[in-house]
C-alpha positions, 0 to 999 in steps of 0.5 A, a space after each residue: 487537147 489539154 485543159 491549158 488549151 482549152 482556157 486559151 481557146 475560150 479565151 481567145 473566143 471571148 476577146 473575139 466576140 468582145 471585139 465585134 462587139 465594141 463598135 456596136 456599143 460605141 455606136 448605139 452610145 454615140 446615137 443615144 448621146 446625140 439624141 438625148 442632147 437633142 431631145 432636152 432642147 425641147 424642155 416642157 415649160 415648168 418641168 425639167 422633162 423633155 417633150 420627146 426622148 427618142 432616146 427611149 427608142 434607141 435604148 430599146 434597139 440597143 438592148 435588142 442587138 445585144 441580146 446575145 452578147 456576154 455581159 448583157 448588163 454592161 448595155 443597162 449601166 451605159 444607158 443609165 450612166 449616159 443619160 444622167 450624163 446628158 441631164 446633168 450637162 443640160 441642167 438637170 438637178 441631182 436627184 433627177 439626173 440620178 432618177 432619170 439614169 436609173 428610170 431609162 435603164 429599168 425602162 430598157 431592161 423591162 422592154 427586154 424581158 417582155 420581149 425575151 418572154 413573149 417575142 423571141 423570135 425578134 428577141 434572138 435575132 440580135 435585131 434584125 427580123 422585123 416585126 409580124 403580124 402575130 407579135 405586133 401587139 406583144 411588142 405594143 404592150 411591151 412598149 407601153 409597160 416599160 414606160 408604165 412600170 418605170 414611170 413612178 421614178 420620174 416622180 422622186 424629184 417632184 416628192 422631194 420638192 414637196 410638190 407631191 404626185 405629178 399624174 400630167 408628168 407620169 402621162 407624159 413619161 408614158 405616152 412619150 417614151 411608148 411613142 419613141 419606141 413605137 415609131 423608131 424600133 420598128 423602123 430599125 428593126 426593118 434596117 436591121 434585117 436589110 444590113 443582115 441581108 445585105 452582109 450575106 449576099 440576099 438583100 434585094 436588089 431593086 428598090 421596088 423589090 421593096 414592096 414584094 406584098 404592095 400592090 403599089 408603085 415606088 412613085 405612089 410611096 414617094 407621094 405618100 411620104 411627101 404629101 401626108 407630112 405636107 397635109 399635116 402641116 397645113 393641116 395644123 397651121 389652120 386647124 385648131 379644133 382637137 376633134 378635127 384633127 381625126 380624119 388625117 388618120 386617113 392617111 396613116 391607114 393610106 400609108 398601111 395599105 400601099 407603103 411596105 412595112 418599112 416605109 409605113 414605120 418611116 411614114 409614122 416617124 417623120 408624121 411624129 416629128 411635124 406633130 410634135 414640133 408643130 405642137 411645141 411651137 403652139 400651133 395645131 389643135 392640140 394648142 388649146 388642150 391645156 397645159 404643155 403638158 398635157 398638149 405634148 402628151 396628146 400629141 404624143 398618143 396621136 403619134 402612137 395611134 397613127 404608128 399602130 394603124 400603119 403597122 396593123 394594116 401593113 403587117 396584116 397585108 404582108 401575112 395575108 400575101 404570106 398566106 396568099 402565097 404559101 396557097 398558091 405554092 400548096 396549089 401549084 404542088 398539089 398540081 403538080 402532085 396531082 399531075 405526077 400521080 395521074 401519070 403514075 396511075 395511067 402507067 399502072 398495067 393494075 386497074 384501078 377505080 375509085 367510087 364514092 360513099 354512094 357507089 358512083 365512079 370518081 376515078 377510073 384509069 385506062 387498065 380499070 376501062 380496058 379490064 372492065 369494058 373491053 379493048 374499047 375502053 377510054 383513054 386517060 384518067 376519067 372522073 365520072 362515068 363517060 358513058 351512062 351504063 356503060 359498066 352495066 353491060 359487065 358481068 362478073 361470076 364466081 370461079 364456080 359459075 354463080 352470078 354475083 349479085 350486085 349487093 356482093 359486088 366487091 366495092 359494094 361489099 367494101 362500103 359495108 365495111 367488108 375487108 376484099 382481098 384477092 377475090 378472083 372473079 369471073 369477068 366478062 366485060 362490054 365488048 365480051 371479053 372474059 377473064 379472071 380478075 383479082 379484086 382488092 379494095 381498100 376504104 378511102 378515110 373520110 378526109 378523102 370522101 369515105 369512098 372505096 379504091 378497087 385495084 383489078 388485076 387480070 391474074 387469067 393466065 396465072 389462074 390458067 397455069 395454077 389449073 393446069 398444076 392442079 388437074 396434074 396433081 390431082 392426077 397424081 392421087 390414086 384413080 382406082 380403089 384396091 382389090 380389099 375384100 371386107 375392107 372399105 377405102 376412101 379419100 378426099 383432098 382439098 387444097 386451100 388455093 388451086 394447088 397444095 402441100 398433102 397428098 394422100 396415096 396407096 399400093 396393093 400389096 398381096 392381102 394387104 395395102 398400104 396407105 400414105 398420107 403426107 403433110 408438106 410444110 406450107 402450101 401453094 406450088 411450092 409446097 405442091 412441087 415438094 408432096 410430089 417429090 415426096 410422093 415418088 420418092 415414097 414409090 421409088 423406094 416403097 413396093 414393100 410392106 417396111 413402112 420405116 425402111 421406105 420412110 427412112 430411104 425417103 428421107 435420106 434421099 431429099 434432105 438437101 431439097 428440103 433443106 435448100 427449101 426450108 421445110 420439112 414434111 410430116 408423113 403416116 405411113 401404114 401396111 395393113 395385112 386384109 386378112 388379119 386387121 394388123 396393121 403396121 406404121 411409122 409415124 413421121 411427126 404426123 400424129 393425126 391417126 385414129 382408129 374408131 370403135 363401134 362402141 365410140 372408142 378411140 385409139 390415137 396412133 401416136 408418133 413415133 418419129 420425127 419429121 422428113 427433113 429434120 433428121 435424116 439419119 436417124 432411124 425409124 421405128 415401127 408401131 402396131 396396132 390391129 384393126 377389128 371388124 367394124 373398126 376404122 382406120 382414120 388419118 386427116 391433115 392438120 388443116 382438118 384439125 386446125 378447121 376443129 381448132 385444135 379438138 380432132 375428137 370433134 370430126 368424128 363425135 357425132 358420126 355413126 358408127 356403121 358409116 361406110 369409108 365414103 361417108 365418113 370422109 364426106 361429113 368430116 370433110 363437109 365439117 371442116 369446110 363451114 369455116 374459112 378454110 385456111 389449110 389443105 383438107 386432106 382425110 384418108 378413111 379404111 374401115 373394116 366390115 363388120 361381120 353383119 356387113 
């Protein structure tokens, strides 16, 4: 599009939105006119001020639905210029007619900013969102600032007469324009929302439909505004004492309670009108307040005080239905909530139980119930303990036999502030059922009771596989020691779960051994299903003294399982000749080896290659090396060394030196097992006899 289109666009836009906007103009400007005209019917003796100017009202809606129109200022010029108008042609001097143009539109356009700054939620609506509990009284100060702001202007005729400061004519300006806008804007506002509505298909349909917040009948509100103008008026033909006149502010609160909001304005506006008429005629109680003056402008805040009570009470009524309903919806979805996850928790195959911060059961879903009592447990989502003691009967034990105390139990541990995850527990429950149950719990924020939620798992047949994978790997390590005159063998593994990634291994050779440890990356059954691989590869390919050749055919031979796995596997490999101590090996990225003194010397064995897995063609090498009488040949995993946070020189700085094989393993593997082991622990030890032994 072209710059030429684009200004002819816009332009096109512009007379459009001038268009839909002319007949809004004329006819805020007919009514202001008419109204006006009317209003300076009714002149207060002495003065050339009118008794009401719903002009004032008229104006301030105006201005309102035009709030966002281009050329806002035109509304201001139209309002002044149609006011001096109609006070020129209803007798006003000149220098009124000037000060009363320019007062009516500063009026207007203090009310605008007001409510621009303060309500703009009305403000933007272009006059069709009603008023609300929460910018009621905005919208008061609002309506009583911009009389007050402009009222010194009404005062420039009387200076220039030298007559001096009015203080009655400025009460007057105040009190009637607050009332105009007061009583009419409201009321508009209403009309406003129900054309809006109606244009868009949403407007209620039914008359009734009205009062969506009344608790009262279309035939009480017709009696409401029939009758309180009527009480009015008799009330004004008898009474004549200004202190009387106070208790028919009863009906204006009558007209709050049960009128919508809409009528409840209607019902101030037509009060308003039978008040001030009344008034201007010399009758009621206010007739002996003074002067005119002063008698329309009590009449005046007498109207002002009735709009306000109506509209408190009915705009208070609305909010608290607002509330009352957006309650009811919250609790209907809260049940409904409530019901889809109860529905949800009583599918879950998982149990699940919910205590306080004293350890009593809140919730227990059927799993929980079956897990913990029993093929007899109960039905449903139970709140509560349905039988007193009837989880006493249950007894829970380590996977190594020891009864857990009821302090270790795992909710009891959660609300010390202990983090339970995956804690596999012998259970026997009720009806003397035992299985293996998972347990993780979880803290409960204090919004929701500061409790504790326990999921249970029944993992017993998992447990049962992962046994039945672990009593074969284990029978995949060496059963028998080899036949080593002057040597002394032992090791030990221990996997971080049922299963693992090490393995260690070796074969006899003519005077000699072999010895084997490898580290699979990872651990669990994955990593199990790989060091077994790795290990009859290893004896596929081994039955020699080559260390590197068996490595280097091993690697070669599984480079496709390790890469479709994403691992890889770091091996020590060494031939030790019994006879001589010399000891040959290849390294594959393991590094973990020593060879101990017994002056408490050390020689690391360095690695000479990289790991299985990473680059199988690549040749291995060969290191050497001699173990001496008295000398041990020490090899551990890297969960050892993680269990010494890095420092391998610590599993054996306080060892003695003439510790057998069997020892040595034992108190490095005990070491490494005070702490959370997080690892496989695996520790392969060949020591020398010393000439002593």
């Amino acid at each position: 599009m072209t710059t030429t289109d684009t200004a002819t666009t816009l332009e096109v836009v512009r007379r459009r939105a001038f268009s839909a906007g002319v007949p809004i103009v004329v006819g805020f400007a007919v009514a202001y006119v008419v109204v006006s005209f009317l209003s300076r019917l009714a002149i207060v003796p002495g003065s050339n001020v009118s008794m009401v100017w719903p002009g004032a009202g008229v104006a301030a809606m105006w201005v309102l639905a035009r709030a966002g129109a281009p050329a806002r200022w035109v509304t201001y010029v139209l309002i002044s210029l149609l006011t001096m108008l109609v006070v020129f042609l209803t007798g006003g001097t000149p220098v009124g007619t000037v000060m009363s143009g320019i007062a009516n539109a500063a009026q207007a356009a203090v009310f605008a900013g007001i409510m621009r700054l303060k309500c703009p939620e009305i403000w933007f609506s272009g006059g069709t969102r009603a008023l609300e509990r929460s910018n009621l009284w905005w919208f008061a100060l609002a309506a009583f600032t911009a009389p007050a702001v402009t009222s010194p202007l009404v005062q420039v005729e009387s200076f220039t007469r030298g007559d001096g400061w009015d203080w009655a004519l400025m009460a007057m300006w105040i009190a009637r324009n607050t009332g105009s806008i007061m009583v009419l804007l409201p009321f508009a506002l209403v009309i406003g929302g129900w054309l809006l509505r109606r244009k868009t298909g949403t407007a209620r349909r039914r008359f009734a439909d009205l009062g969506w917040s009344v608790r009262s009948t279309p035939t009480e509100w017709i009696t409401v505004l029939v009758l309180s103008p009527i009480v009015h008026i008799l009330w004004f033909l008898v009474i004549t004492d200004t202190a009387v006149v106070f208790p028919l502010i009863a009906l204006a609160c009558w007209a709050g309670t049960r009128l919508p909001t809409g009528l409840a304005s209607l019902h101030a506006g037509m009060v308003s009108c039978w008040v001030l008429a009344m008034t201007s005629w010399g009758l009621g109680p206010f007739e002996e307040s003074g002067s005119p003056l002063l008698q329309v402008t009590i009449a005046q805040l007498y109207t002002i005080i009735v709009c306000l009570i109506g509209l408190a009470l009915a705009l208070d009524r609305d909010a608290r239905a607002l509330l009352s309903g957006d309650l009811r919806l919250a609790r209907d979805d809260a049940r409904a909530e409530a019901a889809r996850l109860e529905t949800i928790i009583e599918s879950v195959q998982d149990g699940i139980r919910v205590v306080d911060r004293d350890g009593n059961l809140v919730v227990r879903n059927p799993a929980a119930a079956r897990l913990l009592l029993g093929t007899t447990g109960y039905e449903g989502i139970h709140l509560r303990e349905p039988i007193p003691g009837s989880e006493m009967r249950v007894t829970m034990r380590t996977l190594d036999g020891e009864p857990v105390p009821a302090e270790r139990l795992p909710y009891r541990r959660a609300l010390a502030g202990e983090e339970v995850r995956d804690l596999d527990l012998f259970v026997r429950s009720g009806a003397g059922e035992e299985r293996i149950l998972s347990f993780t719990t979880s803290r409960l924020p204090e919004s929701a009771g500061a409790g504790v939620v326990t999921v249970m798992r029944d993992v017993t047949a998992e447990r049962e596989e992962l046994r039945r994978a672990a009593r074969v790997q284990a029978g995949l390590l060496p059963q028998t020691l080899p036949d080593l005159p002057g040597w002394d063998l032992a090791a030990r593994f221990r996997p971080a779960g049922s299963v693992g990634g090490d393995f260690y291994d070796w074969e006899e050779l003519p005077g000699g051994v072999v010895l084997t440890l490898a580290d699979v990356m990872g651990k669990g059954a994955g990593a199990a299903i790989l060091a077994a691989t790795t290990r009859s590869l290893l004896r596929a390919h081994g039955g020699h003294g080559d260390v590197a050749r068996t490595l280097a055919a091993t690697d070669r031979s599984m480079a496709t399982d390790l890469e479709n796995a994403g691992a890889f596997v770091t091996c020590f490999r060494s031939s030790v000749d019994g006879a001589t101590g010399e000891i040959e090996y290849s390294d594959a990225g393991h590094g973990l080896s020593v060879i101990l003194s017994p002056d408490c010397g050390s020689r690391r064995l360095v690695a000479n290659g990289l790991p299985l897995g990473i680059a199988p063609d690549e040749p291995r090498s060969t290191g050497t090396d001699r173990i001496a009488p008295g000398e041990m040949l020490l090899i551990v995993s890297d969960g050892v060394l993680d269990a010494f946070e890095g420092e391998l020189e610590r599993a054996w700085a306080d060892l003695p030196w003439d510790l057998r094989a069997g020892d040595a393993v034992d108190a490095i593997m005990e070491a490494a097992c005070r702490g959370e082991v997080g690892d496989d622990l695996t520790v392969v030890a060949l020591r020398r006899h010393a000439v002593l032994d």
